[in-house]
N, C-alpha and C positions, 0 to 999 in steps of 0.2 A: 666745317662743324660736323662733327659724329653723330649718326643716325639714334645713337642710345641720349646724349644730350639733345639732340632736338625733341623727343619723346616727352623729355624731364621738362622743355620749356612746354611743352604742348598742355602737359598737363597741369604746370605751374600756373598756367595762363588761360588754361580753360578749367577754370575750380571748378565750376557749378556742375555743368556737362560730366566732367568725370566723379563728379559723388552723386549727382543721381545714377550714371551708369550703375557704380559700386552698389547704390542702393537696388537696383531691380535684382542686381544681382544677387544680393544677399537676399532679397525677398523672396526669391524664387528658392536657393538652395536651403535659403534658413525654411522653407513649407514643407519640401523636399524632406529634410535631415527631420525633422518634427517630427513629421507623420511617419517614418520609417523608424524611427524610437519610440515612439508611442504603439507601435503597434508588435514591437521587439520586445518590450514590457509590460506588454500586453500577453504573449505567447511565453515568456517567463515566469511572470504569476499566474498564467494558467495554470503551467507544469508546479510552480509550487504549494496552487491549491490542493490538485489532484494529487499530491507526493502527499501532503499531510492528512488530507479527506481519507488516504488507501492506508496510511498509516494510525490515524482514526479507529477506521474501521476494523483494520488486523488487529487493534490492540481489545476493541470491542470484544469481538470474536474468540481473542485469547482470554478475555476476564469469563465471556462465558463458558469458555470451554474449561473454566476454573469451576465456576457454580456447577456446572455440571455435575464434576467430580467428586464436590461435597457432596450435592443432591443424591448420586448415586452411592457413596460410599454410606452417608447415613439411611438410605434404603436397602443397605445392607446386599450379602448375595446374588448374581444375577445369574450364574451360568452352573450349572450341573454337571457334572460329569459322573456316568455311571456305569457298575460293571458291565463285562460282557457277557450277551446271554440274560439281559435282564429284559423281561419281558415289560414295556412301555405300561401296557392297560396295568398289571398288577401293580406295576407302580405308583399310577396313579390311585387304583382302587387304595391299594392296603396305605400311602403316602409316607412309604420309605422303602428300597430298594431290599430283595429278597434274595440278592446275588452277592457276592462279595468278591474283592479284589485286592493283591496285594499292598500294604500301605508302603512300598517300595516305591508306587507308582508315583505316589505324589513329588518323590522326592528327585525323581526322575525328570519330572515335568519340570523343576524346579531349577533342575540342571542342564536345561536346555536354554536356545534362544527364542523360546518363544516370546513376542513383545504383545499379543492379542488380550490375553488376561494376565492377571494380577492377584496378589490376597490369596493364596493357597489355603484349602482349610480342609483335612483329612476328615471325617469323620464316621462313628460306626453307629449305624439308629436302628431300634427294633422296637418293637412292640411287644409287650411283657406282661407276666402275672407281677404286681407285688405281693408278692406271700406274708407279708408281717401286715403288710394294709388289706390285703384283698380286695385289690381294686387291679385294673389295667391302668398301666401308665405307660408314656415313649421313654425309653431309655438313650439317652444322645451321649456316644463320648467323645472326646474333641480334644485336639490339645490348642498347644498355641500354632499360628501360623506362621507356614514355610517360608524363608524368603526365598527369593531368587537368587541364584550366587554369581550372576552376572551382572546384578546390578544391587543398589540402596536398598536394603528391607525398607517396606512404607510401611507408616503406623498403621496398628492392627485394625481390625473392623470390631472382633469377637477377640476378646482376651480369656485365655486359656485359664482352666475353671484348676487350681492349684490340686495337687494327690491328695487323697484322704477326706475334700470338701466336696458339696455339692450344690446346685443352685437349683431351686424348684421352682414351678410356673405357678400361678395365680390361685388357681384351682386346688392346687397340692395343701401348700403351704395353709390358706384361708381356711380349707374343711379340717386339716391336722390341728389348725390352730399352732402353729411353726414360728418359729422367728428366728432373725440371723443369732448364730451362734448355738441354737440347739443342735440334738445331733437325733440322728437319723440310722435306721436298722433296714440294710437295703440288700435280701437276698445271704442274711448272711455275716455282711458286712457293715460296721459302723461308719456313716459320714457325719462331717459337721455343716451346718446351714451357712454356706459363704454368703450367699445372695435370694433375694425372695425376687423374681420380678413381677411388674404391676400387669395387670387384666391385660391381655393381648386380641381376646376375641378368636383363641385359633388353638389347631394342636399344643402350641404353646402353653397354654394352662396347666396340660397334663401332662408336660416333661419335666424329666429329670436331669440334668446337666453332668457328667461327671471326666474325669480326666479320661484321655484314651484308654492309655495302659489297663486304666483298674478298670473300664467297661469293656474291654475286650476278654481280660479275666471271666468276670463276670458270665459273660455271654459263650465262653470257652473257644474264643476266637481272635487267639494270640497271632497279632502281623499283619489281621484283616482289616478292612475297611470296607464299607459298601457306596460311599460317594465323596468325591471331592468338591468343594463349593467353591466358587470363583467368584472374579470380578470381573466385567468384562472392561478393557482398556479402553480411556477416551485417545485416539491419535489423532493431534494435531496435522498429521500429513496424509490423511486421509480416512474416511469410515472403513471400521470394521464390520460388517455382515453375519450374522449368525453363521451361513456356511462357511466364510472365510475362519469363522473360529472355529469351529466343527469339523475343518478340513484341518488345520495346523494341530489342533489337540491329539485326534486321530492319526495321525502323521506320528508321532511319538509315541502314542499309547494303544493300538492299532484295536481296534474290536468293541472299544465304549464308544460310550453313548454319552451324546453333548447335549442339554438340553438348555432354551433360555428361558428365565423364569419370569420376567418383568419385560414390560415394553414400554419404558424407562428408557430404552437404548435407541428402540426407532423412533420414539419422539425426541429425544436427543438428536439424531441423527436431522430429522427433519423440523427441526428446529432451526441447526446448521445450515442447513442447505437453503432456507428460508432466510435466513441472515445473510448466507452468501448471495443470494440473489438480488437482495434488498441492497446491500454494499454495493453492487457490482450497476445495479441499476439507478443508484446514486451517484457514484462514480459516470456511469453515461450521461445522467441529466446533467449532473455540472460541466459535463464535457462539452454536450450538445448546447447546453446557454451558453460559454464563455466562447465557442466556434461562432456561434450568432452575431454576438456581438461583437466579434473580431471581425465579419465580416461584413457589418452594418460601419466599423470603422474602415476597412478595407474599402470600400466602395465610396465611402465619403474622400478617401485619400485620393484614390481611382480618378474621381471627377475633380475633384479641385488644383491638384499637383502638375497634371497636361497644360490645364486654364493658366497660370503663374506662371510654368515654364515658359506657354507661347505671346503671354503675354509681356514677360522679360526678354524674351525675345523680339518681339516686336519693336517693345520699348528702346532697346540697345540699339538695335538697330536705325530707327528714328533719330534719335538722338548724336549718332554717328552721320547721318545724313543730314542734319541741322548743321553738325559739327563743319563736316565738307564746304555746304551752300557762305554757310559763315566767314571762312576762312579762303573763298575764291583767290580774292586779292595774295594773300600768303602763300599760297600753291602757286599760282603763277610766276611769283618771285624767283620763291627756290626753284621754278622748273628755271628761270631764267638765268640765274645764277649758277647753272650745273647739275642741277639732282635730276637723279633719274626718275623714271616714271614706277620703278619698280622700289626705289628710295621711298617715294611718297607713299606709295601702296602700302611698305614695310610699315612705316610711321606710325600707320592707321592701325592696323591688326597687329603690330605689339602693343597698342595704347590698349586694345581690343583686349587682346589675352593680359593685360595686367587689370583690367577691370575687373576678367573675367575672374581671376587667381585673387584676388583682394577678397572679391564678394563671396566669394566662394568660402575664403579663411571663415570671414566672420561669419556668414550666412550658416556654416557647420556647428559652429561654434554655438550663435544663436538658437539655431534649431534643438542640438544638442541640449541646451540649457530648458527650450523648452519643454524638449519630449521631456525630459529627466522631471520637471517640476509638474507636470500633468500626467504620472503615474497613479493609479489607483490607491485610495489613502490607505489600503490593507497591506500594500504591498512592502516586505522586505527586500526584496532586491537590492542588490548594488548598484551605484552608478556606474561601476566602472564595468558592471557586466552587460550595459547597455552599450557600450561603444562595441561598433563594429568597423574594425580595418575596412576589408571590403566596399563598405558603405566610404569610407574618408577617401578610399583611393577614386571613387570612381566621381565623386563628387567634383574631388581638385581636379581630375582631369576635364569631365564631359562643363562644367561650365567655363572655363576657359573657351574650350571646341565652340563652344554653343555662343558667345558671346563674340568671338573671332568667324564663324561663321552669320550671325548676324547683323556683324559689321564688312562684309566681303564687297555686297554690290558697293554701298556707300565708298568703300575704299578704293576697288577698283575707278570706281566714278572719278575720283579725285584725281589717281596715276592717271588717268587718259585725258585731263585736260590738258588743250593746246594753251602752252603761257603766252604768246600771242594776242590769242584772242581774247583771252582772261586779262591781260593787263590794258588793252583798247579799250574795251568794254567799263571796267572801272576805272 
């Protein structure tokens, strides 16, 4: 009789014996394969909370760095640029530049890469007699703004006051008793009332609005300008700093003067950076909870999966030595009938590693089944991204080892009985 058929009856004939084996077996690898998926699914929906939390937040960050850019763009103006040679205090006293600069420049600037500011807007401002009013008024003239020719013109801030019209501030209009559509005797020349704007609380009251060209007529300052008004760029890929713009303008336009006008940009700025931190600090708490609790499951895995193993080992083992004691009489037989001693021993530890390889199947399988259904209810994951090779190969192997190793003594115990004395004896 062949050593693979005696196996077949061994275990035909000892049912009970070989399905509790099968079972420790599987209880061990199915705690095993559980906890090592449940803890794989665990480190997957970590990774995909923190993907969506930092995806979250970037998206945050980009809607405000949208607000922003309304914010600023309806606060109008933020950066200055003015001639050179223009003394700072005068210009602050008289509150318009007393220098002038070719309006060449703007367009120059307009023609470059620069990506710091944005909204170009030329303009020539003085302070004036009105001779028909005799009064002092600000004369602004201004056309439409420049775009960039490197890139999209964005819509305007200030829309360019048409030839021949003109727009008055608060103060003008109100004491003339003015209204859109009348016309106007300014130095000379006739305009028509495009626009009235409302109280502003500022120089504004007492200006006049007019197209470049005809205020630079006017002013007998054909091609001049005395400042360019900007915006200063929000970039997404990092803050811009007053001298960083101050350095780039200059760079191009070598001898003005950058000034900012609003601080609009460093609370902007540290706004951002107060977001960023806030993200970034959220991003670690969720970090630092979901490590916690990975490793409050880690440790519960740690202590319980050793205990199963050595306790399925134990068991196997036991059970293999019942197996022996039980089966004297049969061992003696076949030692008397011709088997070797190394025959019986095989007998034993193939019975061994087929327990081992059975429980193992299912015990994967099982575990498998559980990790996957005690995933966190948030989680999208895949099942199929919870399988790990790795994890299957070493499972089929080490419990077989483990099961054939705890069946060794018992089996050698069996090869080395004398059939002699075994068959006296019973």
């Amino acid at each position: 009789m062949s050593i693979l058929r005696l196996i077949g009856k061994e275990i035909t004939h000892r049912k009970l014996n070989f399905a509790l084996g099968v079972l420790s077996v599987f209880i061990a690898t199915g705690c095993l394969v559980a906890a090592f998926t449940l803890l794989r699914g665990h480190d997957l929906h970590t990774e995909e909370l923190l993907r969506k939390k930092e995806a979250e937040s970037e998206a945050r960050l980009l809607a405000m760095e949208d607000d922003y850019r309304i914010i600023m763009k309806a606060m109008g103006f933020n950066i200055l640029i003015l001639p050179e040679g223009q003394n700072l205090s005068d210009f602050w006293a008289e509150g318009y530049a007393t220098k002038t600069m070719p309006e060449e420049y703007v367009t120059k600037l307009a023609s470059s890469k620069i990506v710091v500011i944005r909204h170009l807007l030329p303009i020539l401002e003085q302070k004036i007699d009105w001779p028909e009013q005799r009064r002092k008024i600000i004369l602004v003239g201004t056309r439409g703004e420049v775009p960039f020719m490197h890139r999209d013109p964005k819509s305007p801030i200030l829309v360019a006051v048409p030839p021949g019209s003109a727009v008055l501030g608060y103060e003008l209009w109100n004491a003339l008793d003015l209204n859109v559509g009348d016309t106007i005797a300014l130095m000379g020349k006739r305009f028509t009332v495009s626009k009235c704007h409302e109280e502003r609380g500022s120089v504004d009251d007492i200006t006049i609005w007019t197209d470049l060209a005809e205020a630079q007529a006017l002013l007998e300052m054909p091609g001049r300008i005395n400042v360019i008004q900007a915006l200063k760029c929000i970039c997404s890929s990092g803050d811009m700093t007053a001298a960083t713009v101050r350095e780039e303008v200059t760079r191009i336009l070598p001898g003005t003067h950058v000034r900012q006008m609003s601080n609009i940009v460093i609370g902007r700025q540290e706004a951002r950076d107060r977001a960023r931190i806030e993200r970034e600090q959220s991003l670690a708490a969720e970090a630092a909870a979901r490590a916690r609790l990975r490793e409050t499951r880690e440790a519960f895995a740690a202590a319980l999966v050793p205990l199963v193993l050595v306790t399925c080992a134990v068991w196997v083992g036991l059970l293999a030595f019942a197996n022996v004691r039980e089966r004297r009489a049969e061992i003696g037989i076949l030692r008397a009938i011709g088997l070797r001693s190394r025959q019986i021993f095989s007998i034993f530890i193939a019975k061994a590693l087929f327990i081992g390889m059975l429980g193992a199947c299912l015990g994967y399988a099982g575990g498998f089944i559980v990790g996957a259904a005690g995933r966190e209810a948030d989680a999208s994951t895949e099942v199929s991204a919870l399988f790990s090779p790795g994890l299957a190969i070493i499972v089929l192997l080490s419990a077989p080892l483990l099961s054939a190793i705890a069946s060794w003594a018992p089996a050698m115990m069996a090869g080395r009985q004398d059939p002699a004395i075994v068959l006296r004896e019973e």
